[in-house]
mmCIF file of the C-alpha atoms, coordinates in Angstrom:
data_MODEL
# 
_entry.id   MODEL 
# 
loop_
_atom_site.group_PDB 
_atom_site.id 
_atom_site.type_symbol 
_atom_site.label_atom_id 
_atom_site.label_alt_id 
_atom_site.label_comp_id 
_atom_site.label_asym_id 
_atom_site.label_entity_id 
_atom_site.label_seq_id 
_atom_site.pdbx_PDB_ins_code 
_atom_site.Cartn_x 
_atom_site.Cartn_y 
_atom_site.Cartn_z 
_atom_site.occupancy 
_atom_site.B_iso_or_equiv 
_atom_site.pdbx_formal_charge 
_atom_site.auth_seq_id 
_atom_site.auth_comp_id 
_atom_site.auth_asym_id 
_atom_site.auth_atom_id 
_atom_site.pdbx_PDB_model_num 
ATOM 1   C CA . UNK A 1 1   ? -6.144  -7.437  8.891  1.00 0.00 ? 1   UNK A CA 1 
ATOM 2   C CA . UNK A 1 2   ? -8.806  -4.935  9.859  1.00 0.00 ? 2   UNK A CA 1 
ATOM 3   C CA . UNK A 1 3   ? -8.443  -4.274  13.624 1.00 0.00 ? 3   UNK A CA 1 
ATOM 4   C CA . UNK A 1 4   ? -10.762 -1.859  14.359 1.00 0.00 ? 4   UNK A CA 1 
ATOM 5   C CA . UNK A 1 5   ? -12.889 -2.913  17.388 1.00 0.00 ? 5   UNK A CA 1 
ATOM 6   C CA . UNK A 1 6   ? -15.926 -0.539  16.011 1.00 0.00 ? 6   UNK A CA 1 
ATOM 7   C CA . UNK A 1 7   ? -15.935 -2.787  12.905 1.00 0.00 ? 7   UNK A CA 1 
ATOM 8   C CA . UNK A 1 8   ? -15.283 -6.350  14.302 1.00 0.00 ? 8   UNK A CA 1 
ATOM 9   C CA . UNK A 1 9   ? -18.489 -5.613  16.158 1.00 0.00 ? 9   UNK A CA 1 
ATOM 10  C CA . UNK A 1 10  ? -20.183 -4.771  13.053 1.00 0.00 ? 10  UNK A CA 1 
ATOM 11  C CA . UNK A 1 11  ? -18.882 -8.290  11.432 1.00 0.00 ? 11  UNK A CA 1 
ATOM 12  C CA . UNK A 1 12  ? -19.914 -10.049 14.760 1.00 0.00 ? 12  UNK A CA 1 
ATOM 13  C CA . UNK A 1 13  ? -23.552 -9.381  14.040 1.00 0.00 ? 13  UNK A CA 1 
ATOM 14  C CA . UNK A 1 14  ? -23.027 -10.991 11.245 1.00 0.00 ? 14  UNK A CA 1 
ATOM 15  C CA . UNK A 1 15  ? -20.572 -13.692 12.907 1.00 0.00 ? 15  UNK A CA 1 
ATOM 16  C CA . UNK A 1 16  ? -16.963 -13.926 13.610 1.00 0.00 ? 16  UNK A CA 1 
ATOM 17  C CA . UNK A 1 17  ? -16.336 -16.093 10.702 1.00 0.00 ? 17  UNK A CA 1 
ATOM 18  C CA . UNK A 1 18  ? -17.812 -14.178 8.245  1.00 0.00 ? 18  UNK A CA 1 
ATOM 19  C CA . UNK A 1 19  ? -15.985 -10.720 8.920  1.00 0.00 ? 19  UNK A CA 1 
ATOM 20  C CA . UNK A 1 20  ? -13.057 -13.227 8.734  1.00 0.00 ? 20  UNK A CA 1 
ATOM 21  C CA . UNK A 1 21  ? -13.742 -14.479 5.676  1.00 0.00 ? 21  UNK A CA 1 
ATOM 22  C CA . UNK A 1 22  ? -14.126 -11.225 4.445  1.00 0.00 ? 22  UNK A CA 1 
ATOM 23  C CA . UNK A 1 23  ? -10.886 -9.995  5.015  1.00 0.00 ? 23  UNK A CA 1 
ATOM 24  C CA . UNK A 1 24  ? -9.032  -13.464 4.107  1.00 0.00 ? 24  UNK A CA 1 
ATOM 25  C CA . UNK A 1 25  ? -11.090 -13.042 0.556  1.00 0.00 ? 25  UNK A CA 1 
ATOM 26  C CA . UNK A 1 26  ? -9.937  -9.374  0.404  1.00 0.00 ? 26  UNK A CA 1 
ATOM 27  C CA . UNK A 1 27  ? -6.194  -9.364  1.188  1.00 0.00 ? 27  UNK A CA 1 
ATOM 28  C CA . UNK A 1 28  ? -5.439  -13.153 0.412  1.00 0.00 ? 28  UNK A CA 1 
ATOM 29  C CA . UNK A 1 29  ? -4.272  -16.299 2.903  1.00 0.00 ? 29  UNK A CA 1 
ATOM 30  C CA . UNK A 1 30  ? -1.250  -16.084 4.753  1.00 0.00 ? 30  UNK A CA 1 
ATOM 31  C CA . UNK A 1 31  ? -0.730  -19.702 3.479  1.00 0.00 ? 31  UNK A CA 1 
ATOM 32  C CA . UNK A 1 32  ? 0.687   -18.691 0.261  1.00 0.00 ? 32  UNK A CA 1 
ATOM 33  C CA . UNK A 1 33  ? 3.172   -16.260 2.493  1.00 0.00 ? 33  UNK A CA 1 
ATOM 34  C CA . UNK A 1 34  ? 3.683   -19.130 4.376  1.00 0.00 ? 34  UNK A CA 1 
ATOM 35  C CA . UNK A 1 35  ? 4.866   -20.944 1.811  1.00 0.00 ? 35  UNK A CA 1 
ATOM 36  C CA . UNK A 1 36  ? 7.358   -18.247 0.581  1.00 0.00 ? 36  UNK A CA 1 
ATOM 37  C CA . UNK A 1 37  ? 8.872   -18.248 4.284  1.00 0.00 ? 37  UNK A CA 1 
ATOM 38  C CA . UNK A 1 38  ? 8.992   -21.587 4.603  1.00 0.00 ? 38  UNK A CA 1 
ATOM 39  C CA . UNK A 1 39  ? 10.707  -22.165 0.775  1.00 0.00 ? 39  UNK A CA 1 
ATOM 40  C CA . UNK A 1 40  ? 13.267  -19.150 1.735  1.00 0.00 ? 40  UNK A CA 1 
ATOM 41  C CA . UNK A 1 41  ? 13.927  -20.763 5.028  1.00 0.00 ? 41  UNK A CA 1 
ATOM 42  C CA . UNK A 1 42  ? 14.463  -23.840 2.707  1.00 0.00 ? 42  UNK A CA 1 
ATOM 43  C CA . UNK A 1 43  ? 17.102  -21.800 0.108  1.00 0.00 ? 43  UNK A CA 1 
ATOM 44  C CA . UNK A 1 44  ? 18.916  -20.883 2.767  1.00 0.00 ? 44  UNK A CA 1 
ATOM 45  C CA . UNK A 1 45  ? 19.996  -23.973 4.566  1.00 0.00 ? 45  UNK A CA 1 
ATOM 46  C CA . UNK A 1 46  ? 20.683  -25.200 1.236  1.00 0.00 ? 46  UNK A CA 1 
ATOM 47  C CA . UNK A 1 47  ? 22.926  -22.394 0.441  1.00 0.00 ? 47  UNK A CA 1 
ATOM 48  C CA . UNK A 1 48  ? 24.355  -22.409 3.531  1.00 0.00 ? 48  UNK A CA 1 
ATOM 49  C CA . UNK A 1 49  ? 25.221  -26.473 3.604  1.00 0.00 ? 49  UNK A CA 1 
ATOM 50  C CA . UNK A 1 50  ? 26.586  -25.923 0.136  1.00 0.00 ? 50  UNK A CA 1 
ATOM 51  C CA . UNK A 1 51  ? 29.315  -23.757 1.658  1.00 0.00 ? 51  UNK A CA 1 
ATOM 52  C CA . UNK A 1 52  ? 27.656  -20.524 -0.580 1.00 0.00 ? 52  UNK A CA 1 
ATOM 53  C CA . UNK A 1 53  ? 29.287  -17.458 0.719  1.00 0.00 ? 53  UNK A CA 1 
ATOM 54  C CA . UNK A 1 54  ? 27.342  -14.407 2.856  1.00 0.00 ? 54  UNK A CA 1 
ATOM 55  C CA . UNK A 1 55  ? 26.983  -12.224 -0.310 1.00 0.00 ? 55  UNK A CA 1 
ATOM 56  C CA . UNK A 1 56  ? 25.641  -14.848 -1.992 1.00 0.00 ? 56  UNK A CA 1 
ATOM 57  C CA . UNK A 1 57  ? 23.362  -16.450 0.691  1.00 0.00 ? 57  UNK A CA 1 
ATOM 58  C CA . UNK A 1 58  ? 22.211  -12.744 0.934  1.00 0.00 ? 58  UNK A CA 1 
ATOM 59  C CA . UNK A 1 59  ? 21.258  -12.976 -2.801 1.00 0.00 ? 59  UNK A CA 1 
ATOM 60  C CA . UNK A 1 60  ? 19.735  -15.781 -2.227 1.00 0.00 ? 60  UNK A CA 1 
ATOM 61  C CA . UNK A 1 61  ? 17.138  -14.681 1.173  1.00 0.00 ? 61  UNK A CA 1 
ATOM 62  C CA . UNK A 1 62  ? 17.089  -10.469 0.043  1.00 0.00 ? 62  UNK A CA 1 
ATOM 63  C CA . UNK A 1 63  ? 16.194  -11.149 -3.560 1.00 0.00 ? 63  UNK A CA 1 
ATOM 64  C CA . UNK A 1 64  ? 14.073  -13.830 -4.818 1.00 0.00 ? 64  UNK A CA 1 
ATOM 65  C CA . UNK A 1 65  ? 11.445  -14.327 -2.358 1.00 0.00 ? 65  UNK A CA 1 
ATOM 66  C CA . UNK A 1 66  ? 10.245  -11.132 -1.493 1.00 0.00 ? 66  UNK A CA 1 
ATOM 67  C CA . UNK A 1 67  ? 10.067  -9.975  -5.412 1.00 0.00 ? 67  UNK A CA 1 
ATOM 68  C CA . UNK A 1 68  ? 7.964   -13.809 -5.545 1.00 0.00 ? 68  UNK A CA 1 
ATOM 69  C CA . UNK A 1 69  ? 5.570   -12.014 -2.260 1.00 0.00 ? 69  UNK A CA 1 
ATOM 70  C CA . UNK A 1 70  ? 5.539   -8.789  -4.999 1.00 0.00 ? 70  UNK A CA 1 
ATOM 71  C CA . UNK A 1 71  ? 4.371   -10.771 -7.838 1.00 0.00 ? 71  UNK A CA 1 
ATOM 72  C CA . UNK A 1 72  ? 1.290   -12.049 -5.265 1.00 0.00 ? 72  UNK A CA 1 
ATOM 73  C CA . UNK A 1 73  ? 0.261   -8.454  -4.654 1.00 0.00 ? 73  UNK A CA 1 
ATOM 74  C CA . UNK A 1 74  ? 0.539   -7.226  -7.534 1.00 0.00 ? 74  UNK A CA 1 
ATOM 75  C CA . UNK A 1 75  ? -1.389  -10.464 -9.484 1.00 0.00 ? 75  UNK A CA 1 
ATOM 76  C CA . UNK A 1 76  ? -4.219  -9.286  -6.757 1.00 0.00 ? 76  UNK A CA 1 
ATOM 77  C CA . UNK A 1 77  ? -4.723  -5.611  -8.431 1.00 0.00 ? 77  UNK A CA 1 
ATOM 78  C CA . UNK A 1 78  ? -8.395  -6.449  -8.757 1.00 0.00 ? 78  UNK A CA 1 
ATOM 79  C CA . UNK A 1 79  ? -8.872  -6.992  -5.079 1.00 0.00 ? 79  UNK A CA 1 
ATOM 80  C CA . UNK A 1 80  ? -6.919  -3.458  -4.353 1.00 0.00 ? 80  UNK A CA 1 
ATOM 81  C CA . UNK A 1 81  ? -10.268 -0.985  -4.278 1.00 0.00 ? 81  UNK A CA 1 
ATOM 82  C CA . UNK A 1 82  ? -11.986 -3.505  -1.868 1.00 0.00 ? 82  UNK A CA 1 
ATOM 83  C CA . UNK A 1 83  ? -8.900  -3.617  0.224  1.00 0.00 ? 83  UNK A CA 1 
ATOM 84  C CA . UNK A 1 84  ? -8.573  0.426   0.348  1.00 0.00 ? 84  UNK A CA 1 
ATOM 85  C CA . UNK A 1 85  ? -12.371 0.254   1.192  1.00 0.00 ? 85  UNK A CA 1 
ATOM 86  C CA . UNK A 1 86  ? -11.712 -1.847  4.241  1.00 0.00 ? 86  UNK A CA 1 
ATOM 87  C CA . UNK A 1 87  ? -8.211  0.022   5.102  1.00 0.00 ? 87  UNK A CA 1 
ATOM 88  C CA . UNK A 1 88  ? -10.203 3.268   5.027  1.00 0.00 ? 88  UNK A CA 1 
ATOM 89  C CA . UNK A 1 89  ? -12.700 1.946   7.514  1.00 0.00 ? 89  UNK A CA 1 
ATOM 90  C CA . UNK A 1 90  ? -10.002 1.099   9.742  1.00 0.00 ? 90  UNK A CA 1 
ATOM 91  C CA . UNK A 1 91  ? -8.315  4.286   9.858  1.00 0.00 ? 91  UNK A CA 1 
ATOM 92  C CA . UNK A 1 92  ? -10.931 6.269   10.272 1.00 0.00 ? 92  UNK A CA 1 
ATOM 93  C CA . UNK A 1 93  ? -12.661 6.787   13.462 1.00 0.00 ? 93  UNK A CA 1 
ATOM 94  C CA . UNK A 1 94  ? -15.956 6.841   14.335 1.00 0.00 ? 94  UNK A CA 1 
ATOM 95  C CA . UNK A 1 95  ? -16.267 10.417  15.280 1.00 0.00 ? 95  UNK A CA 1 
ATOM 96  C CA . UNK A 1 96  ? -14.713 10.403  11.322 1.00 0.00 ? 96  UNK A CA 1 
ATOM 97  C CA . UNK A 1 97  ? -11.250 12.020  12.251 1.00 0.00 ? 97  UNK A CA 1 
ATOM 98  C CA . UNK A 1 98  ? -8.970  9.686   10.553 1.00 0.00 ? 98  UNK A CA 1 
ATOM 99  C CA . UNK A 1 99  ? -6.083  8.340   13.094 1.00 0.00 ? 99  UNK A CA 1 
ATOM 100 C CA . UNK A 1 100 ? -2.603  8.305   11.679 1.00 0.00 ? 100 UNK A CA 1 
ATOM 101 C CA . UNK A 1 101 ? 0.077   5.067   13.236 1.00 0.00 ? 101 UNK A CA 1 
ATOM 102 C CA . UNK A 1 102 ? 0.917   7.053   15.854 1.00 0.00 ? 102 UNK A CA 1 
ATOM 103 C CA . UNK A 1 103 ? -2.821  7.195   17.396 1.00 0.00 ? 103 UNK A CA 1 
ATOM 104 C CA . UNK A 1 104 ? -2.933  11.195  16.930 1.00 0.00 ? 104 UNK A CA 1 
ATOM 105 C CA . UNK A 1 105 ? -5.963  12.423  15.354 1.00 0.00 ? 105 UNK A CA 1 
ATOM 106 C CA . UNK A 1 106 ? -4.548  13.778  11.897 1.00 0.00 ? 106 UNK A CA 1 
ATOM 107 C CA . UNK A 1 107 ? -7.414  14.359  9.391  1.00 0.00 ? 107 UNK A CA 1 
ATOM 108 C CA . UNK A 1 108 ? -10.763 15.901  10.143 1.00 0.00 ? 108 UNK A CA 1 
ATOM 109 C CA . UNK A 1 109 ? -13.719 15.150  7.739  1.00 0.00 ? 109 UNK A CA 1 
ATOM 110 C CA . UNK A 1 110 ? -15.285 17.031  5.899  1.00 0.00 ? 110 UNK A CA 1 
ATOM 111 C CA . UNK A 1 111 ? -18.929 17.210  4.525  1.00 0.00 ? 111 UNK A CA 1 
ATOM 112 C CA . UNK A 1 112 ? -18.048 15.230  1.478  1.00 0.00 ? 112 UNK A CA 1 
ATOM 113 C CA . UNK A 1 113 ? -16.061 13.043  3.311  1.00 0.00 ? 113 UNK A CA 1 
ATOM 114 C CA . UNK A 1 114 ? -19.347 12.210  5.745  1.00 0.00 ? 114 UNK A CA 1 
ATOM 115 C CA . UNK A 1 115 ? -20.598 11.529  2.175  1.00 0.00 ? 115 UNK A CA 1 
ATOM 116 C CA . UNK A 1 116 ? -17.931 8.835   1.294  1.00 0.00 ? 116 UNK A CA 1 
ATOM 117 C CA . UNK A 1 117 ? -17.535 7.118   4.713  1.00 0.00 ? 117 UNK A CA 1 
ATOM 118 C CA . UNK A 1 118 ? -21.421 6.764   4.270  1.00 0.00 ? 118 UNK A CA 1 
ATOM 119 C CA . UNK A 1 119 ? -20.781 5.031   1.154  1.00 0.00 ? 119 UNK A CA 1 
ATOM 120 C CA . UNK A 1 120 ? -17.924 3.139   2.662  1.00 0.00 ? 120 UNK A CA 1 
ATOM 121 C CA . UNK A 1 121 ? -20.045 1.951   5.373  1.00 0.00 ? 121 UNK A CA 1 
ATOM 122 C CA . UNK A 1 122 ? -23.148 0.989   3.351  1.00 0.00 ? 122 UNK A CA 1 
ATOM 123 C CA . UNK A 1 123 ? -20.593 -1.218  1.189  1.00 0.00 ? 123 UNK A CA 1 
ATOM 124 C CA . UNK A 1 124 ? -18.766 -2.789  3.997  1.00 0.00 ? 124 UNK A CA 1 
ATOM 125 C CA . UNK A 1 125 ? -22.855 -3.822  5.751  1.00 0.00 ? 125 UNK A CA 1 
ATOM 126 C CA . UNK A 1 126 ? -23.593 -5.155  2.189  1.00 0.00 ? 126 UNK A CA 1 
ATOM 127 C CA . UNK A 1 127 ? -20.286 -6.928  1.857  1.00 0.00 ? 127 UNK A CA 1 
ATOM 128 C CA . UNK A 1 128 ? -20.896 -8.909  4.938  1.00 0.00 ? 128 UNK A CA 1 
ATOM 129 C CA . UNK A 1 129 ? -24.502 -9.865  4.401  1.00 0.00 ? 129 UNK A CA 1 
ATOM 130 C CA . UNK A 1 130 ? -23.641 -10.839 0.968  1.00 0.00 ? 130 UNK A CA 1 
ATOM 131 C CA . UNK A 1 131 ? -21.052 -13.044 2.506  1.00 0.00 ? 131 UNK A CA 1 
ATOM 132 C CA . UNK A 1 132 ? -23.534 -14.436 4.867  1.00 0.00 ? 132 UNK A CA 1 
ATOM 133 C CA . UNK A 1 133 ? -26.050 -15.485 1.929  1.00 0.00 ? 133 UNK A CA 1 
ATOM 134 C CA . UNK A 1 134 ? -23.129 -17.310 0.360  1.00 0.00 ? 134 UNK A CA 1 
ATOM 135 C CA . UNK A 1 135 ? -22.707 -14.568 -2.338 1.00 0.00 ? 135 UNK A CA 1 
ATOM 136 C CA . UNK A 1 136 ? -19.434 -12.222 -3.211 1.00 0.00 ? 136 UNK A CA 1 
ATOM 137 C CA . UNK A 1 137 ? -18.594 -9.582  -0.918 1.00 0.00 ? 137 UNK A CA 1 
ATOM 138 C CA . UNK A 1 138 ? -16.049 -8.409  -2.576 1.00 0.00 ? 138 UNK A CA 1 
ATOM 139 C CA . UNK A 1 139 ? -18.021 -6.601  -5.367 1.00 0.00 ? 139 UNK A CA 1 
ATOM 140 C CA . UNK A 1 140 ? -20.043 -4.428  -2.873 1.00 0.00 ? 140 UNK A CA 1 
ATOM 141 C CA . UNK A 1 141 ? -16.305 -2.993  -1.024 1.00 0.00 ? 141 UNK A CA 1 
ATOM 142 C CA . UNK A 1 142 ? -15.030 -2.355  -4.917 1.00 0.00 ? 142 UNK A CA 1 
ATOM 143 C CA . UNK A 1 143 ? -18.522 -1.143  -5.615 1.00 0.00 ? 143 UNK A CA 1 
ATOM 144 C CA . UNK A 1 144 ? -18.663 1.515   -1.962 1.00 0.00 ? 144 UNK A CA 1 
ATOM 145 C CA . UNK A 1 145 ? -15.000 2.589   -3.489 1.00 0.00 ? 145 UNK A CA 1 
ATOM 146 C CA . UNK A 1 146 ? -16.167 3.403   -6.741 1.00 0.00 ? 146 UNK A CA 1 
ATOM 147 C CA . UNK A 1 147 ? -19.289 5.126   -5.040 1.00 0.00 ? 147 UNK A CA 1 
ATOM 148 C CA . UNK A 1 148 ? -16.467 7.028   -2.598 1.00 0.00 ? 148 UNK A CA 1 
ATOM 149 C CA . UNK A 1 149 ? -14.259 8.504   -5.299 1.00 0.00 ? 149 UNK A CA 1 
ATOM 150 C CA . UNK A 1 150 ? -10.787 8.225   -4.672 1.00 0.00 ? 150 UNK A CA 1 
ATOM 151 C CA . UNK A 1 151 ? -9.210  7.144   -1.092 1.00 0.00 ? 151 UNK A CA 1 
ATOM 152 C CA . UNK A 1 152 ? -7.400  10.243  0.575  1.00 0.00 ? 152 UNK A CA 1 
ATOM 153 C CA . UNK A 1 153 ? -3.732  10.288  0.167  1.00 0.00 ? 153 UNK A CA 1 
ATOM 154 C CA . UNK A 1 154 ? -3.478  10.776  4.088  1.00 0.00 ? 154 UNK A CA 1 
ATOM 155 C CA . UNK A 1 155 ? -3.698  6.923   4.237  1.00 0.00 ? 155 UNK A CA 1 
ATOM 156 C CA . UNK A 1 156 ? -1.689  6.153   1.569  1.00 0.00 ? 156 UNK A CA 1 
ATOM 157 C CA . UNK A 1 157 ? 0.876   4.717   3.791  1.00 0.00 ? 157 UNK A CA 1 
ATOM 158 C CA . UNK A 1 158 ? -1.497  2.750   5.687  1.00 0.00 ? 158 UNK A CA 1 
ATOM 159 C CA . UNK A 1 159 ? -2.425  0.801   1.949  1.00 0.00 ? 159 UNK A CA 1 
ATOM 160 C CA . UNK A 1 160 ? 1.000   0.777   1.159  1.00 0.00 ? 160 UNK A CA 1 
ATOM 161 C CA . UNK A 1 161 ? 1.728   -1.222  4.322  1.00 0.00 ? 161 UNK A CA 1 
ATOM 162 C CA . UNK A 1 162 ? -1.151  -3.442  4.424  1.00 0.00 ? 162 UNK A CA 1 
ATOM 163 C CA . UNK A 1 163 ? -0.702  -4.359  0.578  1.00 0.00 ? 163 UNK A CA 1 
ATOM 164 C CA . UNK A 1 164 ? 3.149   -5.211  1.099  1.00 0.00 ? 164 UNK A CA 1 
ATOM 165 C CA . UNK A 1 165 ? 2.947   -6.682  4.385  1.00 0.00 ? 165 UNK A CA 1 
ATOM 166 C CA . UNK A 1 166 ? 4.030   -10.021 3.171  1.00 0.00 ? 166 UNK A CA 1 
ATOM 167 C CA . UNK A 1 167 ? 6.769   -8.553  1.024  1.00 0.00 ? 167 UNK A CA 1 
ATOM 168 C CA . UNK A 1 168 ? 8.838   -6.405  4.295  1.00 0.00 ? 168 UNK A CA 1 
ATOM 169 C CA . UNK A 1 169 ? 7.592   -9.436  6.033  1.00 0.00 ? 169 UNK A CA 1 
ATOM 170 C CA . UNK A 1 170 ? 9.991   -11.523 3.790  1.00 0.00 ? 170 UNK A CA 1 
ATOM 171 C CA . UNK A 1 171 ? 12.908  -9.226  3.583  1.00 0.00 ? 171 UNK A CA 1 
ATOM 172 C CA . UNK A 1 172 ? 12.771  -9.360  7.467  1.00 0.00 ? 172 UNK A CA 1 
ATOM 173 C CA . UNK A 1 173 ? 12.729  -13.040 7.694  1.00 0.00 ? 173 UNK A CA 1 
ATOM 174 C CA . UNK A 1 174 ? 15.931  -12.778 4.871  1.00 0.00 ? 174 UNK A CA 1 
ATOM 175 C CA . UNK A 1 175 ? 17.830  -10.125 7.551  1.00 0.00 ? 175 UNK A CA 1 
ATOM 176 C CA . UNK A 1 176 ? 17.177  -11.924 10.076 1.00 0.00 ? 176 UNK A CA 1 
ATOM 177 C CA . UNK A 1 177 ? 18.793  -15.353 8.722  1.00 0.00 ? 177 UNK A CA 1 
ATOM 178 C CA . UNK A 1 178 ? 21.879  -13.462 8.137  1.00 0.00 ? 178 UNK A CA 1 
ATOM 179 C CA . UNK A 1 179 ? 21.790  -11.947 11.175 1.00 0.00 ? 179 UNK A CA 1 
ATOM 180 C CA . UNK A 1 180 ? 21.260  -15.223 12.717 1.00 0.00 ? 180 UNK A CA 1 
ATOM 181 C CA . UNK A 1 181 ? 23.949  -16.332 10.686 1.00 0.00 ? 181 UNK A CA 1 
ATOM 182 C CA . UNK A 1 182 ? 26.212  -13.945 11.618 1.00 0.00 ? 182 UNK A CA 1 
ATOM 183 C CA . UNK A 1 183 ? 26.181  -14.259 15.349 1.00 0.00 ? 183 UNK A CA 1 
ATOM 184 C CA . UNK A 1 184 ? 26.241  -18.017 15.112 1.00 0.00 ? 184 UNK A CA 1 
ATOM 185 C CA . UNK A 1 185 ? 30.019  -17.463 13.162 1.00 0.00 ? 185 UNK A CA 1 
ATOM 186 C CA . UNK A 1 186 ? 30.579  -15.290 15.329 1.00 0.00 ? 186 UNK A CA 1 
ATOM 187 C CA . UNK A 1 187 ? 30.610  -16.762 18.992 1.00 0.00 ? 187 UNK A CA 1 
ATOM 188 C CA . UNK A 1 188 ? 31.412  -19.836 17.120 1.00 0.00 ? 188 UNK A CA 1 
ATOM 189 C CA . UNK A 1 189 ? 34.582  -18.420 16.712 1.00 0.00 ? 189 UNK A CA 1 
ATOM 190 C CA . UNK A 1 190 ? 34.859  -17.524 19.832 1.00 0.00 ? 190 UNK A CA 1 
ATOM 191 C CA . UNK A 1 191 ? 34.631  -13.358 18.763 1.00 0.00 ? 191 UNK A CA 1 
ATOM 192 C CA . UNK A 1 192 ? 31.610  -11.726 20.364 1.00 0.00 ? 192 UNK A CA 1 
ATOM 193 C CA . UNK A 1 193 ? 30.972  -8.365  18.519 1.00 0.00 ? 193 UNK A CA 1 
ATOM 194 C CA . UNK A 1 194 ? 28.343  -6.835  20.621 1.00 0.00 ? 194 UNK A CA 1 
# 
């Protein structure tokens, strides 16, 4: 989930696999998500080979499974402070200007800041090595949080998105089944729209 190149080097001292590991452990398999898709993928072929109508196929892709991908995050509130620890770390740069989606340098750091990415850092280096001695390496990124104090609200969006991927993942997969659904009826019936 992490993309920063400055910290995938970090992990690769380590190994690969273990920085990997590290971030599967913190924000959860995509297998479970996966298996949402793949179920509301199921729900609605069913709906749609039982003759259900759009509103109600729409129900049936726009409602259930992305409140399901909800109920994931938000069963995974224990993992949140080691998942702002490694969002943090992303965002932030290593001159320790944070970058905001655009790529524009928005934050600058401040002495206590310094102070917190230091802690940050120290927890991420002892995350990985625990995870390379077979241990937990999730305790030491909710541990550098802790140790941080709170995570800036200047990346709130950045958690927000990385927490709820799954969830706007699924209520993109549901728009686009109806979309898909719609131009099929469409040039089906011989009307093309766009």
């Amino acid at each position: 989930m992490t993309g920063s190149a400055r910290y995938a080097v970090r992990g690769d001292s380590f190994g690969a696999d273990i920085y990997g590991a590290l971030c599967q452990d913190v924000f959860g398999s995509s297998r479970i998500w996966l298996a949402i898709v793949a179920a509301q993928c199921l729900a609605f072929l069913a709906g749609f080979g039982l003759g259900l109508t759009l509103l109600q196929l729409a129900l049936i892709v726009l409602v259930p499974w992305p409140l399901l991908q909800a109920v994931v995050v938000l069963r995974g509130r224990s993992l949140w402070p080691a998942q702002e620890t490694l969002i943090e770390l992303d965002v932030v740069r290593p001159d320790g200007r944070s970058v905001d989606g655009s790529g524009v340098p928005a934050v600058s750091a401040t002495t206590a800041d310094t102070q917190s990415q230091r802690e940050l850092h120290l927890g991420f280096d002892t995350a990985l090595a625990a995870l390379a001695r077979g241990d937990d390496g999730i305790g030491p990124l909710a541990a550098a949080r802790a140790s941080a104090g709170p995570m800036p609200r200047a990346y709130a969006r950045s958690v927000l998105l990385a927490r709820y991927r799954h969830v706007i993942a699924s209520v993109v997969v549901g728009v686009w089944l109806l979309a898909a659904l719609l131009v099929g009826m469409a040039t089906a019936g011989g009307v093309v729209w766009f």
